[in-house]
N, CA, C and O atoms as CSV, one atom per row, in Angstrom:
chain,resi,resn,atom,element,x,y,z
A,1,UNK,N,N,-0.917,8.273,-4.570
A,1,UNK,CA,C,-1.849,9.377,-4.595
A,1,UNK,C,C,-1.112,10.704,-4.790
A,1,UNK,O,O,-1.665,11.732,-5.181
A,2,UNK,N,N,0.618,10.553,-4.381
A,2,UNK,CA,C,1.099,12.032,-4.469
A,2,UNK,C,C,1.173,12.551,-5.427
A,2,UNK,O,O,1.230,13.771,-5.574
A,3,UNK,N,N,1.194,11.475,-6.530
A,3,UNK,CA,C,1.743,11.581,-8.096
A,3,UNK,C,C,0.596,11.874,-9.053
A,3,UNK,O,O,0.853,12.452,-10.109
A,4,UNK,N,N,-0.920,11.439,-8.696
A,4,UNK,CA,C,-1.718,11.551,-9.700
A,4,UNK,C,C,-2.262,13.560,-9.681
A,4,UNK,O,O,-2.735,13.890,-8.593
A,5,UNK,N,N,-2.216,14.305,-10.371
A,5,UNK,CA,C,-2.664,15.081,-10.482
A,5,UNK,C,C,-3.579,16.043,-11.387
A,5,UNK,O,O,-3.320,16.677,-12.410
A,6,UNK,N,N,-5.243,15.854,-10.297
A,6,UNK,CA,C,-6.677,15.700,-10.676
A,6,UNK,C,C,-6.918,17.167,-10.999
A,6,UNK,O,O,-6.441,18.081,-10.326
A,7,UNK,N,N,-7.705,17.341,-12.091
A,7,UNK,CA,C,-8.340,18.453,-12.232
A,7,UNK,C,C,-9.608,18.271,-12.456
A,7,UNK,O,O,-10.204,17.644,-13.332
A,8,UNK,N,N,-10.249,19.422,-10.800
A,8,UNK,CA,C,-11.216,19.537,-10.281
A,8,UNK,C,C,-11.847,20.291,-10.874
A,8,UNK,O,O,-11.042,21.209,-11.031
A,9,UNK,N,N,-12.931,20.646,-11.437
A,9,UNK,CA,C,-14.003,21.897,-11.701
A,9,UNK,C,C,-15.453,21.719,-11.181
A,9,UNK,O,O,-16.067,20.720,-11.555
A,10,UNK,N,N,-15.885,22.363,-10.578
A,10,UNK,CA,C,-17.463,22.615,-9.768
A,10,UNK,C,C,-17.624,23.985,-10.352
A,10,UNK,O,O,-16.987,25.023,-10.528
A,11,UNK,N,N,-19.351,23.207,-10.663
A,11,UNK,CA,C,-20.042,24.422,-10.905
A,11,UNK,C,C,-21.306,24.228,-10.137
A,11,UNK,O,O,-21.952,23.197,-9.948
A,12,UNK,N,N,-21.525,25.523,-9.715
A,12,UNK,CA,C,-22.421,25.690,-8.829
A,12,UNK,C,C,-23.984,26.702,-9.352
A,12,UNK,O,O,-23.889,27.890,-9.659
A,13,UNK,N,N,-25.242,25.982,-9.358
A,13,UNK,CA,C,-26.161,27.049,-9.614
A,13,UNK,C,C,-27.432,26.911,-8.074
A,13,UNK,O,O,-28.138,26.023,-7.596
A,14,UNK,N,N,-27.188,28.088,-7.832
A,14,UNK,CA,C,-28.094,28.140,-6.121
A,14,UNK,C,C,-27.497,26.767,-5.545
A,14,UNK,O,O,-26.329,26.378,-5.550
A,15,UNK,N,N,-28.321,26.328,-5.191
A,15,UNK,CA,C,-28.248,25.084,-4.096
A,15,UNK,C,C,-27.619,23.893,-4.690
A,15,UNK,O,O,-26.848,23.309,-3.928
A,16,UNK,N,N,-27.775,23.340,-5.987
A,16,UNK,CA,C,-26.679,22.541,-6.979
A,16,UNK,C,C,-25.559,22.578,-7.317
A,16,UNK,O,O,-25.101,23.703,-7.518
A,17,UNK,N,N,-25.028,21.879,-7.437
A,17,UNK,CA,C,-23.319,21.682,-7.329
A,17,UNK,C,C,-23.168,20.745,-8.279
A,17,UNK,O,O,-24.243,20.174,-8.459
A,18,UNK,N,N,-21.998,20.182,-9.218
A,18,UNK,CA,C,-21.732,19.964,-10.041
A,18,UNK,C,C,-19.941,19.844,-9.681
A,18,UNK,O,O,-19.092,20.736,-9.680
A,19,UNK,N,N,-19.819,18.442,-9.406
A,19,UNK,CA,C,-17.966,18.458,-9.239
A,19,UNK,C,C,-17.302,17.568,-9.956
A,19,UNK,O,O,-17.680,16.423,-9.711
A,20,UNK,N,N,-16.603,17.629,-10.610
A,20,UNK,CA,C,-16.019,16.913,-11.812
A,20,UNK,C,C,-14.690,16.643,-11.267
A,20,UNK,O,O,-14.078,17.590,-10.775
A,21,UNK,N,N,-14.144,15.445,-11.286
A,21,UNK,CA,C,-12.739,15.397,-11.050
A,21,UNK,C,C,-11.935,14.625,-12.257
A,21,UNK,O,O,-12.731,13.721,-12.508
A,22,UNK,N,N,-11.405,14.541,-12.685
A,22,UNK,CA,C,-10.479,14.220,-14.024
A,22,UNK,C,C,-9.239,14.056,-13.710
A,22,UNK,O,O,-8.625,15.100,-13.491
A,23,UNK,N,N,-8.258,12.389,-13.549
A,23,UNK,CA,C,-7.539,12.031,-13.570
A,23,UNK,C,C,-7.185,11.435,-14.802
A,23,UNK,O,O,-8.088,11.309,-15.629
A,24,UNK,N,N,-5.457,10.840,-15.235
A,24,UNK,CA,C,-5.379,10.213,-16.199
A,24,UNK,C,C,-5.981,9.125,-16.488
A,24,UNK,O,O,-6.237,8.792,-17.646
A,25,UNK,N,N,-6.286,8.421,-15.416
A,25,UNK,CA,C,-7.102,7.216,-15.768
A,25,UNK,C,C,-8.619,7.310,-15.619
A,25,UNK,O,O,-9.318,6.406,-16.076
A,26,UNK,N,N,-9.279,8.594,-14.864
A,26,UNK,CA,C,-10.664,7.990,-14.984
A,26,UNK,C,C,-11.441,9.597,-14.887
A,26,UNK,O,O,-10.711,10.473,-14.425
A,27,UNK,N,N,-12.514,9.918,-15.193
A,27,UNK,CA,C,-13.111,10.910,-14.631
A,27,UNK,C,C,-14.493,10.412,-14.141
A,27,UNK,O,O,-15.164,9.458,-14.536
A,28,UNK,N,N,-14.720,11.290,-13.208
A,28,UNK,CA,C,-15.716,11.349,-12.533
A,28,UNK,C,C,-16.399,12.656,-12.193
A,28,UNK,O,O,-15.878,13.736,-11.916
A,29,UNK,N,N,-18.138,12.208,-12.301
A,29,UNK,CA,C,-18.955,13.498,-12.198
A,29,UNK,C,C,-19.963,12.961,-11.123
A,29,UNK,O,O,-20.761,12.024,-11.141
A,30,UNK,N,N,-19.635,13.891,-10.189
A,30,UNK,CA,C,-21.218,13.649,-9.426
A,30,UNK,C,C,-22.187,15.022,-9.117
A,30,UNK,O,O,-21.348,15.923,-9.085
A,31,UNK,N,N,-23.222,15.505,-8.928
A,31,UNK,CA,C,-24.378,16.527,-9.108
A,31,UNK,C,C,-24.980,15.987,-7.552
A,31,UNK,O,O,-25.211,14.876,-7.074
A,32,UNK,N,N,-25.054,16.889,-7.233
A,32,UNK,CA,C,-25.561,16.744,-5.671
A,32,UNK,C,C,-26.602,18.466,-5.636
A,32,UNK,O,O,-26.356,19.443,-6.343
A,33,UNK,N,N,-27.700,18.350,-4.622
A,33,UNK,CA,C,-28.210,19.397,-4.278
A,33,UNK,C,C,-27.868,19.573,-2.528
A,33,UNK,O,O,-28.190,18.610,-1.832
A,34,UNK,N,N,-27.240,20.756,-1.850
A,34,UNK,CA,C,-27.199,20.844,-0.555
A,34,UNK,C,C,-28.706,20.555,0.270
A,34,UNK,O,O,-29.829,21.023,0.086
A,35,UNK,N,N,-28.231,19.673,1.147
A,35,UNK,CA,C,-29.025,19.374,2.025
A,35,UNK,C,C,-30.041,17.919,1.686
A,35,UNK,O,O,-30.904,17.292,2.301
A,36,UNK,N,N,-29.565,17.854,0.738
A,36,UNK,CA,C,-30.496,16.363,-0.136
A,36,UNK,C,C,-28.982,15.624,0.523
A,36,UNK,O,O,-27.855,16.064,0.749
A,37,UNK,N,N,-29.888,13.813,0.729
A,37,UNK,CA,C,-29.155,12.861,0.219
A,37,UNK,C,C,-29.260,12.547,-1.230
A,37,UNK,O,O,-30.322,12.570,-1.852
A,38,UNK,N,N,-27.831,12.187,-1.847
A,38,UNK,CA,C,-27.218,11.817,-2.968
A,38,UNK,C,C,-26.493,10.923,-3.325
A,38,UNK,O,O,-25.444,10.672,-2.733
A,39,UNK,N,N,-26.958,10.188,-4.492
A,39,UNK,CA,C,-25.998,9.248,-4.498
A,39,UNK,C,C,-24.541,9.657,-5.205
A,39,UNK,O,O,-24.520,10.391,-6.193
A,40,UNK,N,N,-23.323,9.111,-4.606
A,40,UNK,CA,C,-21.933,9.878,-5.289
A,40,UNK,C,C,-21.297,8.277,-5.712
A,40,UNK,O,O,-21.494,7.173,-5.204
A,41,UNK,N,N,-20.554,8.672,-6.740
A,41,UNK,CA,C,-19.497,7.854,-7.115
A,41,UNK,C,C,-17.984,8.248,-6.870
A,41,UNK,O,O,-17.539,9.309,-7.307
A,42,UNK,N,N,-17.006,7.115,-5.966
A,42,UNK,CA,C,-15.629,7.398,-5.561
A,42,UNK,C,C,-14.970,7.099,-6.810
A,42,UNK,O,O,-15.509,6.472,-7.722
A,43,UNK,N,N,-13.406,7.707,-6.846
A,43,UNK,CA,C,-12.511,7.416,-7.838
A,43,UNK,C,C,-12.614,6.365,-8.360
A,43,UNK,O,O,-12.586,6.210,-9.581
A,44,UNK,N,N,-12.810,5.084,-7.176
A,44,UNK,CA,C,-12.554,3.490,-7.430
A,44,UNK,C,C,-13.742,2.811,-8.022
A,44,UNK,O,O,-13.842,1.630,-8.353
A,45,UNK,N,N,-14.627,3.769,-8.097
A,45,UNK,CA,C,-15.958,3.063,-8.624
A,45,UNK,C,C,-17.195,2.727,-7.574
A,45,UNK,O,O,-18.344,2.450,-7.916
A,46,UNK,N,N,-16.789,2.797,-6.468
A,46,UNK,CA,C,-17.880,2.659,-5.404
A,46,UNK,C,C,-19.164,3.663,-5.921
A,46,UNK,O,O,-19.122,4.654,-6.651
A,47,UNK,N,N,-20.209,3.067,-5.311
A,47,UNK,CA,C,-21.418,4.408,-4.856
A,47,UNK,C,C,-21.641,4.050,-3.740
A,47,UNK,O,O,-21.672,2.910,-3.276
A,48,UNK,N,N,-21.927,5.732,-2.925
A,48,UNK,CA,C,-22.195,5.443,-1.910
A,48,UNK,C,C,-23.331,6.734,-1.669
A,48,UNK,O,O,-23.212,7.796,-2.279
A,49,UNK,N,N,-24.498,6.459,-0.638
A,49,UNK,CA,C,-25.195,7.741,-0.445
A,49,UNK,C,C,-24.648,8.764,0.795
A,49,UNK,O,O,-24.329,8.248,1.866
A,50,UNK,N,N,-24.552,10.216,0.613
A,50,UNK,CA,C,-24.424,10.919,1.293
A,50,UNK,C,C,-25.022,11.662,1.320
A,50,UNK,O,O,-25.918,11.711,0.478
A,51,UNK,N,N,-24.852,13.000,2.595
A,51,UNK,CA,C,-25.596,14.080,2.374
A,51,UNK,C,C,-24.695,15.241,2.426
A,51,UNK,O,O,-23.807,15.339,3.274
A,52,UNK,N,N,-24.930,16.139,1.499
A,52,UNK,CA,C,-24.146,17.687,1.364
A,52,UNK,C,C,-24.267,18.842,2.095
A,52,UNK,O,O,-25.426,19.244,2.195
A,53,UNK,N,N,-23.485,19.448,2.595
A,53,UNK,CA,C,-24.106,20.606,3.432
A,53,UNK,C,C,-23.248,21.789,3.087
A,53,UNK,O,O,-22.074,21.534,2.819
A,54,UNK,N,N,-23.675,23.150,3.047
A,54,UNK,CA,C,-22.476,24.410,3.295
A,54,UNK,C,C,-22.188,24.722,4.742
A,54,UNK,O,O,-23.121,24.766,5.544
A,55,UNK,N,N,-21.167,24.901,5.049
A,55,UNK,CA,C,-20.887,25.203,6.735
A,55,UNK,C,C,-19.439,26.183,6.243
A,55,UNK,O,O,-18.333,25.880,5.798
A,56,UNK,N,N,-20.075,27.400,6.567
A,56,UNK,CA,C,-19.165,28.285,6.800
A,56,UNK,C,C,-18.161,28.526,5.339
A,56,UNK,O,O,-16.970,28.829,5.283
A,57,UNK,N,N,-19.031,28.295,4.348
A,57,UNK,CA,C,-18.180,28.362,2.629
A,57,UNK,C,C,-17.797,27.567,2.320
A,57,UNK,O,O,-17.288,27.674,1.204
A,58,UNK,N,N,-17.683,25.744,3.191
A,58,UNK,CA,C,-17.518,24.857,3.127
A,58,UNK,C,C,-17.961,23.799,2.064
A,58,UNK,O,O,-18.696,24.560,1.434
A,59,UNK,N,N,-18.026,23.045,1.639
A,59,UNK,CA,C,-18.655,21.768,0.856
A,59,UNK,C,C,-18.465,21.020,1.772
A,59,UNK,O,O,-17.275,20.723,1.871
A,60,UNK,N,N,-19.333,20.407,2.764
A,60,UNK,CA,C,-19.136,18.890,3.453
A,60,UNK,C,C,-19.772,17.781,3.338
A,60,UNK,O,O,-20.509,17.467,4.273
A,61,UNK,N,N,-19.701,17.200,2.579
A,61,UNK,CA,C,-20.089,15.749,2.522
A,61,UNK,C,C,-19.915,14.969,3.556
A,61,UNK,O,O,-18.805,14.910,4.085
A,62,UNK,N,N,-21.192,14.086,4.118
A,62,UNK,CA,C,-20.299,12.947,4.907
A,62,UNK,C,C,-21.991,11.791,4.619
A,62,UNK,O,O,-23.188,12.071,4.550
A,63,UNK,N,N,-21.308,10.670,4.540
A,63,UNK,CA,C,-21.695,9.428,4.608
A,63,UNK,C,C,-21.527,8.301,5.960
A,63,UNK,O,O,-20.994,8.884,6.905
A,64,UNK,N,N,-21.788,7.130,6.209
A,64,UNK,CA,C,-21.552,6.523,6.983
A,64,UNK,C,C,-20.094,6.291,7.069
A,64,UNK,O,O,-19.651,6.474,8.202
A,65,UNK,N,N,-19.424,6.015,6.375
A,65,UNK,CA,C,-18.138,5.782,6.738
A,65,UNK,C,C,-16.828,6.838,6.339
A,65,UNK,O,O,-15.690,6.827,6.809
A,66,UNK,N,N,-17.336,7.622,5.445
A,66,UNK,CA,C,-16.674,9.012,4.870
A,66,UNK,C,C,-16.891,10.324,5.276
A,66,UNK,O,O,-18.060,10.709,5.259
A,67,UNK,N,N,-16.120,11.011,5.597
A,67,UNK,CA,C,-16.471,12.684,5.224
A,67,UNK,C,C,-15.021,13.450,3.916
A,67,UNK,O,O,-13.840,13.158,3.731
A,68,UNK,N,N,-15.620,14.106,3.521
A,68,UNK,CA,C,-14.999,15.225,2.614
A,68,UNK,C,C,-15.120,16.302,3.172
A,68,UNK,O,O,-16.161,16.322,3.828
A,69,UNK,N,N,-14.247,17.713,3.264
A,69,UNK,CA,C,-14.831,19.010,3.153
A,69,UNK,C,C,-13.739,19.462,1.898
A,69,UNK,O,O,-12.613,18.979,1.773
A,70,UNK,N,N,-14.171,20.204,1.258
A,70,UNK,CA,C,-14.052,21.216,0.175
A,70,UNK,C,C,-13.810,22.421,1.009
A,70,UNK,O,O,-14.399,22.850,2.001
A,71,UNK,N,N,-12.607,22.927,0.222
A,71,UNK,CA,C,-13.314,24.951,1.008
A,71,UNK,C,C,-11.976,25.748,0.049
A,71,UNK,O,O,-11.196,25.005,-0.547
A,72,UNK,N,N,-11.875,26.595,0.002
A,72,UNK,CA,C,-11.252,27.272,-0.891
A,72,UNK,C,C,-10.208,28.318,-0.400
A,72,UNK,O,O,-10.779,29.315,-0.843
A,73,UNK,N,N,-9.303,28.710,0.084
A,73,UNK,CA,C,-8.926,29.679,0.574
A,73,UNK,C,C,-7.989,30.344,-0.625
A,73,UNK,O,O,-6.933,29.787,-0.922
A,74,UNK,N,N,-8.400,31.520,-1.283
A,74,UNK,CA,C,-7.637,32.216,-1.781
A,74,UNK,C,C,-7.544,31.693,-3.450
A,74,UNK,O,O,-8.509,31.440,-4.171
A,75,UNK,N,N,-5.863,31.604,-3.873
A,75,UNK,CA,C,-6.455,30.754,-4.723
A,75,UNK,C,C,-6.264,29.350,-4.616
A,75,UNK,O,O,-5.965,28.827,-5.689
A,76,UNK,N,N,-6.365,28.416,-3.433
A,76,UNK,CA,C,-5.968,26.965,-3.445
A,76,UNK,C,C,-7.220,26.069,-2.947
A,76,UNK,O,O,-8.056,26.709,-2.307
A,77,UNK,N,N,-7.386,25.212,-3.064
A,77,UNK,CA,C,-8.672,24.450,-2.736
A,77,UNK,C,C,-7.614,23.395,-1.911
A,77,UNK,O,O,-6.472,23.076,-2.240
A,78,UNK,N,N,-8.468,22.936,-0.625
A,78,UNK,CA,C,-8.275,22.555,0.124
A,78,UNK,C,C,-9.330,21.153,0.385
A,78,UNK,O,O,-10.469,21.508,0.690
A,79,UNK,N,N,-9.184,20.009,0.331
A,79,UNK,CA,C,-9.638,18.570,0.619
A,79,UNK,C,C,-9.678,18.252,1.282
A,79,UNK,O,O,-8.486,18.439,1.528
A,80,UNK,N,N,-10.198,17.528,2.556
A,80,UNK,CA,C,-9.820,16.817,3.822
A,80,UNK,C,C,-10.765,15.587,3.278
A,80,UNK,O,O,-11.841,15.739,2.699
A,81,UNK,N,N,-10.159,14.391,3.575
A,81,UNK,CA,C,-11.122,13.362,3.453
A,81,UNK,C,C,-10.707,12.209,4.748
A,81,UNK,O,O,-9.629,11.639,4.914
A,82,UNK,N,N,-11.565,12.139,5.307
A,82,UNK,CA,C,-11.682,11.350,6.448
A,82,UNK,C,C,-12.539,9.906,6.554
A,82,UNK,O,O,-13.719,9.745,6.242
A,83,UNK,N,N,-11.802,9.115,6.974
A,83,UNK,CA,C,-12.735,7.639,7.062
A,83,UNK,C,C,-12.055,7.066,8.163
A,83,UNK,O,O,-10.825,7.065,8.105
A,84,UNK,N,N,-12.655,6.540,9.235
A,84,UNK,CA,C,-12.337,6.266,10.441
A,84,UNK,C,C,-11.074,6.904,10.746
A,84,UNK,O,O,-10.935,8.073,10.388
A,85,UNK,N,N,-10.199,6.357,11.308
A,85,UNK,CA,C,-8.717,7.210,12.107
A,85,UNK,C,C,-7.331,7.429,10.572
A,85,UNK,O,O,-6.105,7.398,10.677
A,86,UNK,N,N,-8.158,7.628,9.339
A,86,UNK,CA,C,-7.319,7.819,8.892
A,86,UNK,C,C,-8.057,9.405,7.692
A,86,UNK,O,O,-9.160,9.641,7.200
A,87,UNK,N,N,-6.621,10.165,7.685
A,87,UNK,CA,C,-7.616,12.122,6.864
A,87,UNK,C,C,-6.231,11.624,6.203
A,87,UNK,O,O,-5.352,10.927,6.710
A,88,UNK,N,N,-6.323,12.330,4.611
A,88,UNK,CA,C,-6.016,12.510,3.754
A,88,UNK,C,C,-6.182,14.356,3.028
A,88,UNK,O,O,-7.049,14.841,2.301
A,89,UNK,N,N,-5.017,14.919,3.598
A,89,UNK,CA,C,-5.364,16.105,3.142
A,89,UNK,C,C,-4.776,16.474,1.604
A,89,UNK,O,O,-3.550,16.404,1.513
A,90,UNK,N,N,-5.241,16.717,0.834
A,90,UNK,CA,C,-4.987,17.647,-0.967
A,90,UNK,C,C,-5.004,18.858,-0.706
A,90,UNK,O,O,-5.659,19.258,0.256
A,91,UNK,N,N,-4.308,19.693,-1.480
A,91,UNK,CA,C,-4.209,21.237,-1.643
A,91,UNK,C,C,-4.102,21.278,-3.389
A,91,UNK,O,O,-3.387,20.455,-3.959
A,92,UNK,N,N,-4.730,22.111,-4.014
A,92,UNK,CA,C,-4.722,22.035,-5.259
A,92,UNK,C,C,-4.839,23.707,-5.153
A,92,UNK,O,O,-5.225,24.449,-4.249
A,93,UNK,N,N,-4.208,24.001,-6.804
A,93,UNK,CA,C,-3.921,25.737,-7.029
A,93,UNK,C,C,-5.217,25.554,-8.294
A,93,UNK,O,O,-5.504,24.600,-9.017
A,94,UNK,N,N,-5.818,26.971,-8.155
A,94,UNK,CA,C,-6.314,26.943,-9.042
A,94,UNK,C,C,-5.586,27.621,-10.676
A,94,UNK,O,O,-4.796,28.560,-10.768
A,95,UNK,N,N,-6.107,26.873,-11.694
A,95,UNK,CA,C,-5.169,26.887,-12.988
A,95,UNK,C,C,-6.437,28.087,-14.069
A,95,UNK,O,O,-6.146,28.414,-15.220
């Protein structure tokens, strides 16, 4: 995971979101509205339903067995992804 490096773009209109992630091997798009459940697709191909929320400038996703938060500080975007006792943190610059 240290080695693959994804380029993220979200676009956002009001309450819709739009997050694109683009690796060498695969891209992925999922469209979510805050506060709706949604269905998302993982890197690996899973779907799974979640629900989206803003908390504090946040993006948080969480599902039954997942959470994500998104959040941005400055210019670096910041990932946390959590599934039972194991977080996976990303820091990405914006380009």
């Amino acid at each position: 995971m240290n080695e693959v490096k994804p380029l993220t773009t979200i676009r956002q209109n009001g309450d819709e979101f739009s997050i694109c992630v683009k690796t060498p091997l695969r891209t992925n798009t999922n469209t979510f509205t805050i506060g709706a459940e949604s269905e998302f697709s993982t890197m690996d191909g899973q779907k799974i339903k979640a629900t989206s929320r803003l908390i504090d400038g946040k993006i948080v996703i969480e599902s039954e067995k997942l959470t994500l938060v998104r959040e941005i500080r400055g210019e670096e975007m910041i990932e946390t992804f959590s599934a039972g006792s194991a977080t996976l943190i990303r820091r990405s610059r914006r380009v």
